[in-house]
C-alpha atoms as an extended CHARMM CRD file, in Angstrom:
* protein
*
       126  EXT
         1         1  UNK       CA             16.6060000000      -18.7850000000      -15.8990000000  PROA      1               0.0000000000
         2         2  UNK       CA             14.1040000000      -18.1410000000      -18.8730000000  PROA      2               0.0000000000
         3         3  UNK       CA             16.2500000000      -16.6370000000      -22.0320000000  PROA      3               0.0000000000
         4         4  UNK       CA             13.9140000000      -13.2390000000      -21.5030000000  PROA      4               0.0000000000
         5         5  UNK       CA             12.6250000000      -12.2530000000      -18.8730000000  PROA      5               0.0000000000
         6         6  UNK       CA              8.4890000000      -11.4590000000      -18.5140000000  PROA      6               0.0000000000
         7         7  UNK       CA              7.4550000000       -8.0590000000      -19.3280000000  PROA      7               0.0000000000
         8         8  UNK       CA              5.4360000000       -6.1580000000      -15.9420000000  PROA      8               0.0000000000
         9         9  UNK       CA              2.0900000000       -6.6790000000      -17.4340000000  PROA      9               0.0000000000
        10        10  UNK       CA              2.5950000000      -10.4260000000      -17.7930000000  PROA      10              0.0000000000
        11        11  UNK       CA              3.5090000000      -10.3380000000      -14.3430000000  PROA      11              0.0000000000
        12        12  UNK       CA              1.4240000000       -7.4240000000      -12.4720000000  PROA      12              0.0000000000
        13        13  UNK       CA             -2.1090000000       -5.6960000000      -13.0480000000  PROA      13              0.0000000000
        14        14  UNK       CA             -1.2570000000       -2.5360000000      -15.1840000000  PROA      14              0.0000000000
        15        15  UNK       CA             -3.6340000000       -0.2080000000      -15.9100000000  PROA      15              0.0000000000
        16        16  UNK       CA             -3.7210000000        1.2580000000      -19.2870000000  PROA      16              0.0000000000
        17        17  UNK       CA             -2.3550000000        4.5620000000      -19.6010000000  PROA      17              0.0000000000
        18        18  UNK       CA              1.2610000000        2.6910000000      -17.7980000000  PROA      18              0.0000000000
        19        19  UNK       CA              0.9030000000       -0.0660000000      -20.2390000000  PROA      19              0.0000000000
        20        20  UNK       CA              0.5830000000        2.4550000000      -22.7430000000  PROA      20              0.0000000000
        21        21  UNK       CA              3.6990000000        4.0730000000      -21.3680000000  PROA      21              0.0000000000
        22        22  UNK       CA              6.2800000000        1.1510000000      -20.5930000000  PROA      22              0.0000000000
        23        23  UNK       CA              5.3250000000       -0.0020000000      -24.4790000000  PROA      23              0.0000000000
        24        24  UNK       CA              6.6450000000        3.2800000000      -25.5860000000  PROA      24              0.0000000000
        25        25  UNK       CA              9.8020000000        3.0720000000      -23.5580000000  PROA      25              0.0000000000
        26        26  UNK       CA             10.4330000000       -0.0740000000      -24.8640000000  PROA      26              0.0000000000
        27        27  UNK       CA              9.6590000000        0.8230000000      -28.3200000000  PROA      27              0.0000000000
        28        28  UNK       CA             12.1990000000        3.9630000000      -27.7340000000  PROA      28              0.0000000000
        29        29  UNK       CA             15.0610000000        1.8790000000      -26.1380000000  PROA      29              0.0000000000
        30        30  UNK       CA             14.8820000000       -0.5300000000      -29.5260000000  PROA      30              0.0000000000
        31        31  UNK       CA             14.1570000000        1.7820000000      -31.9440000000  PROA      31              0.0000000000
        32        32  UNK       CA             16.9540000000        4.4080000000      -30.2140000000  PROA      32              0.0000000000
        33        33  UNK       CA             20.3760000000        3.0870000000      -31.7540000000  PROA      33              0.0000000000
        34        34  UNK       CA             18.4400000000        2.6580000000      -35.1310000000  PROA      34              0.0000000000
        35        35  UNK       CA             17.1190000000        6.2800000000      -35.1730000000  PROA      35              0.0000000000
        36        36  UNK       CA             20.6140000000        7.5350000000      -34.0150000000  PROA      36              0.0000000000
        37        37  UNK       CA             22.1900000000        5.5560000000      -37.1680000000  PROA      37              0.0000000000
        38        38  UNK       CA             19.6660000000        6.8410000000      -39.4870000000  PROA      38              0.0000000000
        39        39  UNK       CA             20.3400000000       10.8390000000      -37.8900000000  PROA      39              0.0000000000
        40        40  UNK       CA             23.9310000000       10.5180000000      -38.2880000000  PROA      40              0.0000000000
        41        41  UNK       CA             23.6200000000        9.8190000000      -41.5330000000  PROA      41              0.0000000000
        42        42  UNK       CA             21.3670000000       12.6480000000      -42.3090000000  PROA      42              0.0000000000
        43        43  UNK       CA             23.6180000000       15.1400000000      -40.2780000000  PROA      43              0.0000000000
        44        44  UNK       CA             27.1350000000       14.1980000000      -40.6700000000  PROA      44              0.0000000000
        45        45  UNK       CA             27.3560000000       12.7920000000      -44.5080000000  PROA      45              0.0000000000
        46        46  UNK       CA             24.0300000000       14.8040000000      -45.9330000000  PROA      46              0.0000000000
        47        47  UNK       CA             24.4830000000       18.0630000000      -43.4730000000  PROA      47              0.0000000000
        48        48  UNK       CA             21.2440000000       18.2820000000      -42.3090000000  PROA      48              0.0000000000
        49        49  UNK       CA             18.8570000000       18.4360000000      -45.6140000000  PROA      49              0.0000000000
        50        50  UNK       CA             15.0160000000       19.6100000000      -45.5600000000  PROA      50              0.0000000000
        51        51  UNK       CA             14.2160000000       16.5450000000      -47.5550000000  PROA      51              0.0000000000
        52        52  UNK       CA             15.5050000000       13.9750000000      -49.2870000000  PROA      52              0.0000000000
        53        53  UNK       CA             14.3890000000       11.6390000000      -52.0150000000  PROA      53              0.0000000000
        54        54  UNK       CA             15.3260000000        8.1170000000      -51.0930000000  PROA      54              0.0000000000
        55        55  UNK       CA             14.3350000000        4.3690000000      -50.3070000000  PROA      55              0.0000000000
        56        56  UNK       CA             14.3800000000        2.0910000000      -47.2510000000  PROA      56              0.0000000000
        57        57  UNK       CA             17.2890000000        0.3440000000      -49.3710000000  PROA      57              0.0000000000
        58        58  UNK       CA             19.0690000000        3.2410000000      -49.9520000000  PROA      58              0.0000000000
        59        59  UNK       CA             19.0140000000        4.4480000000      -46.2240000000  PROA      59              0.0000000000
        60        60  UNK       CA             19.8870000000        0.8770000000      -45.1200000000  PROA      60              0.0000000000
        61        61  UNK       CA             22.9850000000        1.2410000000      -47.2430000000  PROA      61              0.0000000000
        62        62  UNK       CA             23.9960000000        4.3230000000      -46.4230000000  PROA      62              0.0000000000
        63        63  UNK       CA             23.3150000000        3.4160000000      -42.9380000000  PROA      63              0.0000000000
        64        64  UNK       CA             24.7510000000        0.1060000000      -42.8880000000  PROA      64              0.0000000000
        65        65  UNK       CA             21.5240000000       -1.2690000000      -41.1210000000  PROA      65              0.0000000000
        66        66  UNK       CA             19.0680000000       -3.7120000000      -42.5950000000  PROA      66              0.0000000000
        67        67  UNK       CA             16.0260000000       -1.8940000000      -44.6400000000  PROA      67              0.0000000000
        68        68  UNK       CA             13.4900000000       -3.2970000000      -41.5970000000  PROA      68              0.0000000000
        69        69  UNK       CA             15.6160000000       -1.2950000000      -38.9780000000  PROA      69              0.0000000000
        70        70  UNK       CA             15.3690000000        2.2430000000      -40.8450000000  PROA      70              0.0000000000
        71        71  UNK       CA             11.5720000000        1.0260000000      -41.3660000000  PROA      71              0.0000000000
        72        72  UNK       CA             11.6740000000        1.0800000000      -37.7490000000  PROA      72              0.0000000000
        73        73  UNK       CA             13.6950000000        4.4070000000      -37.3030000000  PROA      73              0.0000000000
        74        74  UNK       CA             11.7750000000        6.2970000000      -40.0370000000  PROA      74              0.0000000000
        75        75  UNK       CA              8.5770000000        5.2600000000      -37.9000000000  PROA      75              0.0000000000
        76        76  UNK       CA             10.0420000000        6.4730000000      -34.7480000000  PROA      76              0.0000000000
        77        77  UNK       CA             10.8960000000        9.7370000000      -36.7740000000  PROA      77              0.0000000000
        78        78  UNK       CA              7.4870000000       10.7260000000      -37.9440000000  PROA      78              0.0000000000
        79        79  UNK       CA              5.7250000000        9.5530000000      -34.7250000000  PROA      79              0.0000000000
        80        80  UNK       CA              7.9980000000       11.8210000000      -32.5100000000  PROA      80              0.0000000000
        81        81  UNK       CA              6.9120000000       14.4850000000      -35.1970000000  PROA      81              0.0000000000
        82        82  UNK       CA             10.4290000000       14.9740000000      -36.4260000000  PROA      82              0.0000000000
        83        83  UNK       CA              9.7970000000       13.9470000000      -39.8510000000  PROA      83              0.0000000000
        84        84  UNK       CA              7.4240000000       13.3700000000      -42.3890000000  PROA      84              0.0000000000
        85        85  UNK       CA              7.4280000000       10.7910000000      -45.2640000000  PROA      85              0.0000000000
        86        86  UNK       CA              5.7690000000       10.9970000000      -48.5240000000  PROA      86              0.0000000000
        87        87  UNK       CA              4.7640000000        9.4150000000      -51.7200000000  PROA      87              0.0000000000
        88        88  UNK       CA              4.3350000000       12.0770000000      -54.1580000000  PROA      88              0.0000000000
        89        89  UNK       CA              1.8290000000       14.8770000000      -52.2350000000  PROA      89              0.0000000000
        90        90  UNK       CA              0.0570000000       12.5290000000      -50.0960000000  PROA      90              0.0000000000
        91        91  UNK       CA              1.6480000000       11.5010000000      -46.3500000000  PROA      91              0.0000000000
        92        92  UNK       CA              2.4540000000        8.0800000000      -46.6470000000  PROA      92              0.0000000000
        93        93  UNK       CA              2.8850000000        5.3110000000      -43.7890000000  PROA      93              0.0000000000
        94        94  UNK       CA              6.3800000000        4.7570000000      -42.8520000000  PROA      94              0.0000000000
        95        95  UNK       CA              5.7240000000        0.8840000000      -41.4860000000  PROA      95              0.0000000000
        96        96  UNK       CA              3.9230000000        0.0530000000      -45.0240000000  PROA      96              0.0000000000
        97        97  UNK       CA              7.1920000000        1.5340000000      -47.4830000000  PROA      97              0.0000000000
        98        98  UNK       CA              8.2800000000       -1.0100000000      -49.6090000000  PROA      98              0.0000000000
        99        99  UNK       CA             12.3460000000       -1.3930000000      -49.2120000000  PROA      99              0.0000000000
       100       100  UNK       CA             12.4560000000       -0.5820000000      -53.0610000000  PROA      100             0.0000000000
       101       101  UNK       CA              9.6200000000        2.1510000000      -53.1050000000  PROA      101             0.0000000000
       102       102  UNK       CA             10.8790000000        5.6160000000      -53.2240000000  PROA      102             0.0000000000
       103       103  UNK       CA              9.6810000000        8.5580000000      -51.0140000000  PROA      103             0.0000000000
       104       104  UNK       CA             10.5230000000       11.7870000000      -49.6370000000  PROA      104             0.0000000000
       105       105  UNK       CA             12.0610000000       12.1930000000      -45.9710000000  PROA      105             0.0000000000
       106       106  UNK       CA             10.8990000000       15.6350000000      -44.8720000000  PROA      106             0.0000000000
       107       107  UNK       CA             12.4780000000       16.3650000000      -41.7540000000  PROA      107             0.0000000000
       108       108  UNK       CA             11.5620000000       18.6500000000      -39.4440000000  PROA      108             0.0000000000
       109       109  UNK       CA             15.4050000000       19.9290000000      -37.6230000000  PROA      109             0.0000000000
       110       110  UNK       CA             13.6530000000       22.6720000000      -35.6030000000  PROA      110             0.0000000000
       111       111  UNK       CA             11.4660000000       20.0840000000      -33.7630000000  PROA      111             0.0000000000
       112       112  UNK       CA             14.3930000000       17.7450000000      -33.7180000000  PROA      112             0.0000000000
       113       113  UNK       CA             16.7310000000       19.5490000000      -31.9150000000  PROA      113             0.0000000000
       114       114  UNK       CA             13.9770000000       21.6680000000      -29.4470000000  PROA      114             0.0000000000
       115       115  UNK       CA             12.8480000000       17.8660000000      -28.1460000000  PROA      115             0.0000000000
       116       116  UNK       CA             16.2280000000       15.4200000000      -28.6090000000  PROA      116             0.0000000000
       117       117  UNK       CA             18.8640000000       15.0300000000      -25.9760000000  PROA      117             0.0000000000
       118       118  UNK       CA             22.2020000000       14.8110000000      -27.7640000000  PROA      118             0.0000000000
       119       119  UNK       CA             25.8740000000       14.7650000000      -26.0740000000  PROA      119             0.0000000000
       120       120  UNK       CA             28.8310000000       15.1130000000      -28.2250000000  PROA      120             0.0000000000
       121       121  UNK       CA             32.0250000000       13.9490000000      -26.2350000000  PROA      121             0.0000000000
       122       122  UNK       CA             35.5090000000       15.8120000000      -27.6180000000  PROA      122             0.0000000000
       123       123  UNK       CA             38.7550000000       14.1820000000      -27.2260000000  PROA      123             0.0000000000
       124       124  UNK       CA             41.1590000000       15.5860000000      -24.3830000000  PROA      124             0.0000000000
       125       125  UNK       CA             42.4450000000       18.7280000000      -25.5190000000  PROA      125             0.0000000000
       126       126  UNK       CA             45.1960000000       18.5110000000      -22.8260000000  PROA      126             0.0000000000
């Protein structure tokens, strides 16, 4: 058995638009545990702020994940339009941040919450 198996468009005709589609599942499933890390963070230690000033390092710290994985979740973030990063007043690209370079996290917790799925499990209270 191979270590991984073939993807459906190595195997089957796909058009486009499902190509298109199983890609971004695939990219959500890996990029899912990473964003999750990165909200926590932002909601449970920093209460939910508008924006912060911060670095990939930083984030990966706080996070305990490796600078390329909140690269990854900070991508996720603005492409779901949850969040915006900046460098000074201009937008700036999320895949391209340096893990040193600084940059504001603007988040946008209105969109968050209308379009992400969360479940919080409570202990038994019996």
């Amino acid at each position: 058995m191979p270590a991984a198996l073939p993807l459906p468009g190595d195997l089957l005709p796909l058009d486009a638009d499902l190509a298109k589609r199983l890609d971004r599942v695939r990219w959500a499933l890996r990029t899912g545990p990473l964003v999750d890390g990165l909200i926590n963070h932002l909601v449970d230690d920093l209460g939910e702020p508008q924006e912060i000033l911060t670095s990939l390092d930083r984030l990966a710290a706080a996070t305990s994940q490796d600078a390329d994985d909140v690269r990854s979740a900070l991508a996720e973030l603005v492409a779901s339009g949850e969040a915006r990063v900046q460098r000074g007043p201009e937008p700036a690209d999320a895949e391209r941040l340096e893990a040193h370079q600084r940059f504001r996290l603007v988040m946008d917790w209105d969109h968050f919450h209308e379009n992400r799925v969360q479940l919080t499990i409570k202990g038994d209270d019996a």
